[in-house]
Steps between C-alpha positions, in 0.01 A plus 500: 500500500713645230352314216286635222133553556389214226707236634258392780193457255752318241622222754162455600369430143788298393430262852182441446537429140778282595279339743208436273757387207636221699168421701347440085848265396424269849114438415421545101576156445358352774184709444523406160502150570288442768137322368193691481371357801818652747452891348771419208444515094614162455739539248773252373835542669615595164276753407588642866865450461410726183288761614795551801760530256331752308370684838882500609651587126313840512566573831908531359389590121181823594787699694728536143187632350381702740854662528435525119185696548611730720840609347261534157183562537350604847784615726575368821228611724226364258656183470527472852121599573369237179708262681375550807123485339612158268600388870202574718260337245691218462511414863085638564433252222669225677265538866162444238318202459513302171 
């Protein structure tokens, strides 16, 4: 198709990261909120409000450091592949049960 070879598995990661990044913003809080008794953690709406403005914060703030890193310290490539481990974790540790 004319375009380079990683292009195909980049769009695919960025979607679905995308995808899980905006699924997380449109229930955290409401998960958060929600009493014991519906699944939730019952949290105050402040503490929530909190936890989602950290959660979001990082989301804009880990991509200066991680550019950081990898101009530094680990080079692109191992940056990418840390990443990609920091990101799989993250999102096998939200499907377990607390």
């Amino acid at each position: 198709m004319g375009h380079p070879a990683g292009l195909f598995f980049l769009f695919f990661t960025e979607m679905w990261e995308r995808f899980s990044y905006y699924g997380m913003r449109a229930l955290l809080v409401l998960f958060l909120i929600s009493g014991i008794a519906e699944g939730g953690w019952a949290w105050t709406r402040e503490d929530a409000n909190l936890l989602y403005a950290l959660y979001t914060g990082l989301v804009y703030i880990t991509p200066i450091l991680g550019g950081m890193l990898a101009d530094q310290l680990l080079g692109h490539r191992n940056t990418v592949l840390v990443g990609a481990l920091l990101m799989t974790c993250g999102h096998a540790s939200m499907a377990l049960e607390t």
